[in-house]
N, CA, C and O of each residue as an XYZ file, in Angstrom:
432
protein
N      15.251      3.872     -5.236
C      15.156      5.273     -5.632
C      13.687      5.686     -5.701
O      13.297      6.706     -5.133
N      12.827      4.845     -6.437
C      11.452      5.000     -6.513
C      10.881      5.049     -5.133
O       9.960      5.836     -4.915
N      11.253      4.430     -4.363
C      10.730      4.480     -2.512
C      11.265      6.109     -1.694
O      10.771      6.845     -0.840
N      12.070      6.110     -2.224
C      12.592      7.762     -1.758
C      11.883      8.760     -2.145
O      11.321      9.505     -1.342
N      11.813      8.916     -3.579
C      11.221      9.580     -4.407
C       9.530      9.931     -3.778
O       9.065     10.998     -3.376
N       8.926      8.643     -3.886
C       7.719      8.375     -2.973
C       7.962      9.064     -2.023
O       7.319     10.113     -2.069
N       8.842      8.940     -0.837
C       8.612      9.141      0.428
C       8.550     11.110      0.685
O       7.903     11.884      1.390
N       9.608     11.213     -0.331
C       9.663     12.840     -0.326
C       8.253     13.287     -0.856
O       7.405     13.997     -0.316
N       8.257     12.748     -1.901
C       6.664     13.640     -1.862
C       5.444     13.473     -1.765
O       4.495     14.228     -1.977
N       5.529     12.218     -1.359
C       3.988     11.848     -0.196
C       4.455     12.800      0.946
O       3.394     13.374      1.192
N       5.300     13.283      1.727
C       5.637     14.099      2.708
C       5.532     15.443      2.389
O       5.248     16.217      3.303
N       5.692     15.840      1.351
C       5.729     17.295      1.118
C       4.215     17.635      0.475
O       3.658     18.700      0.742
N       3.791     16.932     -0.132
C       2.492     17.447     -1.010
C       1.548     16.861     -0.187
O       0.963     17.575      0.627
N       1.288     15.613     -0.266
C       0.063     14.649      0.151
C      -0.130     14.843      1.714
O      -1.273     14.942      2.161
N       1.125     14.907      2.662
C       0.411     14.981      3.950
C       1.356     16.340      4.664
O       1.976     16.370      5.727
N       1.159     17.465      3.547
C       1.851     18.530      4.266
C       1.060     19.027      5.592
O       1.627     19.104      6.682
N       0.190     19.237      5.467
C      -0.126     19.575      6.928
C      -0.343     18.865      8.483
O      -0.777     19.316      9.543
N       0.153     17.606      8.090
C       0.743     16.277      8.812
C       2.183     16.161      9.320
O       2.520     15.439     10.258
N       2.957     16.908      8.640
C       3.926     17.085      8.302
C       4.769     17.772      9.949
O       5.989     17.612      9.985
N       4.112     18.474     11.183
C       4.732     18.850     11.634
C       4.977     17.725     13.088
O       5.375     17.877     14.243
N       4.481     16.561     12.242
C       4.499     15.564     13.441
C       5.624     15.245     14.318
O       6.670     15.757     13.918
N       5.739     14.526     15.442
C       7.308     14.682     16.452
C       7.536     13.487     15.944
O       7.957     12.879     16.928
N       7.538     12.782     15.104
C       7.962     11.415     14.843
C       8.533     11.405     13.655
O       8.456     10.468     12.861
N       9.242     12.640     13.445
C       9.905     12.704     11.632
C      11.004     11.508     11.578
O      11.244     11.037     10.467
N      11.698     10.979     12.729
C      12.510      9.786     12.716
C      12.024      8.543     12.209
O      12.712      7.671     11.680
N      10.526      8.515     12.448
C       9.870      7.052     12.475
C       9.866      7.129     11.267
O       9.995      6.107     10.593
N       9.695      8.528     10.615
C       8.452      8.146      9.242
C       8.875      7.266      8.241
O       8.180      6.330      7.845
N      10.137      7.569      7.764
C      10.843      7.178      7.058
C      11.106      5.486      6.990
O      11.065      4.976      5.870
N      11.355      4.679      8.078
C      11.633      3.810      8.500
C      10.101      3.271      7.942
O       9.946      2.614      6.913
N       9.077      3.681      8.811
C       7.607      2.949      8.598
C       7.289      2.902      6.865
O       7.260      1.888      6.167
N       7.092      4.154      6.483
C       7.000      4.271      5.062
C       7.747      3.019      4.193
O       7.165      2.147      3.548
N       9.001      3.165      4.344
C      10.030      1.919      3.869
C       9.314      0.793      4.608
O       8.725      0.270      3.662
N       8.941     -0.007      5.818
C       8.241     -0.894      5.711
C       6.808     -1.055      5.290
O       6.515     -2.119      4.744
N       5.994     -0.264      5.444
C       5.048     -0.158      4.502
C       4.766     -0.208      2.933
O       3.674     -0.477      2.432
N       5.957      0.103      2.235
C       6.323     -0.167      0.791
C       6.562     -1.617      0.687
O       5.868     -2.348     -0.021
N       7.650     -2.062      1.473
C       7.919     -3.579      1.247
C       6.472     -4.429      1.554
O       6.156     -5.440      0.926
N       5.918     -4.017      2.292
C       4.762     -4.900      2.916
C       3.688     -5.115      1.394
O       3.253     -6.169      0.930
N       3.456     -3.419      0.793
C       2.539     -3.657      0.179
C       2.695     -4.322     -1.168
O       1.913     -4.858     -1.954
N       4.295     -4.035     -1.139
C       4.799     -5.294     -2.830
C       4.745     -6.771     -2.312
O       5.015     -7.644     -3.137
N       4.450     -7.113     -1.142
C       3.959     -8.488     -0.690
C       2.724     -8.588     -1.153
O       2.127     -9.229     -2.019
N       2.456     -7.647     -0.210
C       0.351     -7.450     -0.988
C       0.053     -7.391     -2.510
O      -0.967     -7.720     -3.115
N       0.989     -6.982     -2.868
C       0.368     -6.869     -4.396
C       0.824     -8.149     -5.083
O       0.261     -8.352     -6.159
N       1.990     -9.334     -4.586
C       2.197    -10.196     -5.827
C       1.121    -11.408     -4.939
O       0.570    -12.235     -5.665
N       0.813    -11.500     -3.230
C      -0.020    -12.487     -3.169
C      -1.078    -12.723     -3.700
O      -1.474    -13.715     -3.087
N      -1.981    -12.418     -4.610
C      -2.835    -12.838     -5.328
C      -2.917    -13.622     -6.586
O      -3.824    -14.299     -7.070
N      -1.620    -13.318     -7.006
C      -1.304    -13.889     -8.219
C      -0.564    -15.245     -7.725
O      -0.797    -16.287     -8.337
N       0.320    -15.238     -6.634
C       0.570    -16.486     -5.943
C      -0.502    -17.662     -5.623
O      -0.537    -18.826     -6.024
N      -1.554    -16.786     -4.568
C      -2.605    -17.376     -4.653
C      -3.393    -17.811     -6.347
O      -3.511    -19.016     -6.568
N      -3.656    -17.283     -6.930
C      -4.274    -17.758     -8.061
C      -3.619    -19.165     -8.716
O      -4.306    -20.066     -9.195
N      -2.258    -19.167     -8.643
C      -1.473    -19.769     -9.187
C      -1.188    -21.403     -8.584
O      -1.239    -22.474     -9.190
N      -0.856    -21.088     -7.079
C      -0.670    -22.214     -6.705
C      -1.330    -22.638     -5.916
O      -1.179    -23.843     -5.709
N      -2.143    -22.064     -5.269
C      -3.127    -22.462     -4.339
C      -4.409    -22.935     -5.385
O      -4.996    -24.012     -5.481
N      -4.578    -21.586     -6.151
C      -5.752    -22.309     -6.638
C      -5.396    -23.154     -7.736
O      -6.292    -23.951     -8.018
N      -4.570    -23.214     -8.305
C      -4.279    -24.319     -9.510
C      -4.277    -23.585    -10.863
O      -4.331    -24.322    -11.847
N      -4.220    -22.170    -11.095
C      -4.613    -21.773    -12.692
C      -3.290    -21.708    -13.142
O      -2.684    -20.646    -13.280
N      -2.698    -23.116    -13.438
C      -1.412    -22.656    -13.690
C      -1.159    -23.928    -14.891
O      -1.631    -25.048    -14.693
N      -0.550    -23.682    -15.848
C      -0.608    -24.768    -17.066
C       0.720    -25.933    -16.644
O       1.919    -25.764    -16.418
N      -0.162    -27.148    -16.672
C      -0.407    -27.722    -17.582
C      -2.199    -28.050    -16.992
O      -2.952    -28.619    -17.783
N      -2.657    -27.693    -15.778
C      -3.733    -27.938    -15.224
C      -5.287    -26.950    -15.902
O      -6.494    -27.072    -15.697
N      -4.296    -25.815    -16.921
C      -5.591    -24.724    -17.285
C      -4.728    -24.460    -18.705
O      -3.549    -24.750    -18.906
N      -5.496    -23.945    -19.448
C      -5.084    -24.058    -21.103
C      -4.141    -22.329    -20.479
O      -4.564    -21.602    -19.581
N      -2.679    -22.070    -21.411
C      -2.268    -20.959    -21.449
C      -3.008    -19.438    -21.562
O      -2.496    -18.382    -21.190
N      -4.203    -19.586    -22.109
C      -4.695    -18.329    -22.138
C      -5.959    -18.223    -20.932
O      -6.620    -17.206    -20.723
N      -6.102    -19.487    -20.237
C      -6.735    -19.015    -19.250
C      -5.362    -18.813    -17.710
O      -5.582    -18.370    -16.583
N      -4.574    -19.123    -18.057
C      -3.626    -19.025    -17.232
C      -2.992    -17.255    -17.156
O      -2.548    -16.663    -16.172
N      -3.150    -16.789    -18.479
C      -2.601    -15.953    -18.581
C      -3.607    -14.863    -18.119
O      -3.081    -14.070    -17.337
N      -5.253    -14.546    -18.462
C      -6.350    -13.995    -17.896
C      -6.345    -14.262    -16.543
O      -6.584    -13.173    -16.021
N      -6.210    -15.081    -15.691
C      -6.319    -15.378    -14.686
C      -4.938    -14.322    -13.701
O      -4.944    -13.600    -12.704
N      -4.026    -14.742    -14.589
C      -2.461    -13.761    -14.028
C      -2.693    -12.161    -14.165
O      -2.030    -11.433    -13.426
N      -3.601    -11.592    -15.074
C      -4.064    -10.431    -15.614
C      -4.723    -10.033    -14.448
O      -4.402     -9.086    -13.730
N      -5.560    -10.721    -14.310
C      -6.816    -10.037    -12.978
C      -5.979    -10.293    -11.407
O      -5.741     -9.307    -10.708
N      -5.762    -11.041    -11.162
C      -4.920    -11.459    -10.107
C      -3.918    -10.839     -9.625
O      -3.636    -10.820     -8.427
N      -3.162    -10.159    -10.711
C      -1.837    -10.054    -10.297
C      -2.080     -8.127    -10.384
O      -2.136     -7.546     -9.300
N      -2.212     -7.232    -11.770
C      -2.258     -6.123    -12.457
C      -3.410     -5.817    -11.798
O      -3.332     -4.606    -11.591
N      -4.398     -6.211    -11.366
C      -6.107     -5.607    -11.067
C      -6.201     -5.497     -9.755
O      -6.363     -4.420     -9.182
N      -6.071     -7.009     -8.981
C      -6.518     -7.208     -7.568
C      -5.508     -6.763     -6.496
O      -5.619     -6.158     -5.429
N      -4.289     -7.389     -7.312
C      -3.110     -7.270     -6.599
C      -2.711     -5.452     -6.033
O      -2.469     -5.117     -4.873
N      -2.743     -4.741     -6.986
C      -2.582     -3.607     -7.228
C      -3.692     -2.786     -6.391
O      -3.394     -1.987     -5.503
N      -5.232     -3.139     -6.855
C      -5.991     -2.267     -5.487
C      -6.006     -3.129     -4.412
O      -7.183     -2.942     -4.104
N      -5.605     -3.939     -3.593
C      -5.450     -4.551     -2.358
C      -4.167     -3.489     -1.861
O      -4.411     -2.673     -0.973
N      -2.965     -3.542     -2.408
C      -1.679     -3.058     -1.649
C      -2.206     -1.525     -1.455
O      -2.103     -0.865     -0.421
N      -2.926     -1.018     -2.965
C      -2.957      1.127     -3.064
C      -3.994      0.738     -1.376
O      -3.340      1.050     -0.380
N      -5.035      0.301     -1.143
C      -5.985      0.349     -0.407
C      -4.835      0.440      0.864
O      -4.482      1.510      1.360
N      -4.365     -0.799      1.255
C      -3.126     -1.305      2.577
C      -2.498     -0.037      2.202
O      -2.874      0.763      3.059
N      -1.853      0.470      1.494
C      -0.597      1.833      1.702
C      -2.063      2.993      2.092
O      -1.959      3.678      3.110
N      -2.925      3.081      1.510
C      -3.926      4.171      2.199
C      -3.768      4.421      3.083
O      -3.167      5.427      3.460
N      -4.458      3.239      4.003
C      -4.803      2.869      5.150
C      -3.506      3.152      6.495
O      -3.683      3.609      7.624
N      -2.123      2.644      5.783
C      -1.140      2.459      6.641
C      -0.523      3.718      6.810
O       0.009      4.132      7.840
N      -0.657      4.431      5.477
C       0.112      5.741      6.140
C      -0.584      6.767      6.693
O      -0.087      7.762      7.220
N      -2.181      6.424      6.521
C      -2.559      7.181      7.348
C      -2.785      7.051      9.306
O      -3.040      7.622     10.367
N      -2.382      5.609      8.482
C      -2.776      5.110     10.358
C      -1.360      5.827     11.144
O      -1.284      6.770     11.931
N      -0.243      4.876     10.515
C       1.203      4.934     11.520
C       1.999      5.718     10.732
O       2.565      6.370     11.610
N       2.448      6.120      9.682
C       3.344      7.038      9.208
C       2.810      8.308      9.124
O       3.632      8.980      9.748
N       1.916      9.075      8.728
C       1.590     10.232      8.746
C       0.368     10.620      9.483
O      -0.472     11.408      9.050
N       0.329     10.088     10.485
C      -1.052     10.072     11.928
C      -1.737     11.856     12.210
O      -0.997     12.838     12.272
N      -2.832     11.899     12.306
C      -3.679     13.450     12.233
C      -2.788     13.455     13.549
O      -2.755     12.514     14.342
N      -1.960     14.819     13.698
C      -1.348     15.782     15.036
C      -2.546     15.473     16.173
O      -3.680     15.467     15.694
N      -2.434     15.184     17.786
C      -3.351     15.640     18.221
C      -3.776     16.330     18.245
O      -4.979     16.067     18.241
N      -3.569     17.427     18.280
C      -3.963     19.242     18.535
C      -5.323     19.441     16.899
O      -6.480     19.863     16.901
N      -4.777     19.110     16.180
C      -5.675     18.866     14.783
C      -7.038     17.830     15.116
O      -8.177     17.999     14.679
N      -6.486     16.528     16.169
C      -7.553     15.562     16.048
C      -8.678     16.167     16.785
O      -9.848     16.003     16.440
N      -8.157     17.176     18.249
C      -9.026     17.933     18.561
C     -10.011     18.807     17.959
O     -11.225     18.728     18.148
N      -9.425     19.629     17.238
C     -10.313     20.376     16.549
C     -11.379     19.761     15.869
O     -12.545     20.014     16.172
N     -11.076     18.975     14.978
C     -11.818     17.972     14.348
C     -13.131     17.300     14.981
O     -14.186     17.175     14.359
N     -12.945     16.938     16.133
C     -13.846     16.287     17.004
C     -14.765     17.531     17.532
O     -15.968     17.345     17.714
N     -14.217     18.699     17.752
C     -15.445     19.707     18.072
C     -16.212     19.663     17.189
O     -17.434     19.574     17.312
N     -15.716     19.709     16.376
C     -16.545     19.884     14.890
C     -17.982     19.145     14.631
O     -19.078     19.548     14.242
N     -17.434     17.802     15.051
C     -18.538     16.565     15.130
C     -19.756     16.830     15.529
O     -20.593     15.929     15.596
């Protein structure tokens, strides 16, 4: 529900003037993989912290285990995926119209 919710109004507010793109079939689809992708992105760090790097008890006292899960997981995790969903919907789900990319480039 929260991915829908998202999708409607990242579409209506955030990239309304994007909005008259010929790919209204794709968007939906990409968006939905782009969500799943970036809740990958956001728990690998805390994976990584955990088992790759070892901060995991009985090898690190509980409260450094738990600081370590804090930054890792709530901090890093979280601006790695917002950054990846930036990036992705601007790349493949909500792409500048050509006719717009033109203008733009006169501009330059």
């Amino acid at each position: 529900v929260a991915t829908v919710v998202s999708f409607i109004l990242t579409r209506q507010f955030t990239f309304q003037d994007r909005n008259t793109s010929k790919r209204k079939r794709f968007q939906a689809p990409a968006f939905l993989c782009i969500s799943i992708a970036a809740i990958a992105i956001n728990t690998a760090p805390l994976y990584i912290s955990r088992w790759v790097l070892g901060w995991h008890y009985p090898l690190v006292s509980y409260f450094e285990q738990e600081v370590s899960d804090f930054i890792s997981g709530p901090i890093v995790g979280t601006l790695l995926a917002m950054l990846f969903r930036w990036w992705a919907l601007h790349k493949f789900v909500f792409p500048v119209p050509s006719d717009q990319l033109e203008k733009t480039k006169g501009l330059v």
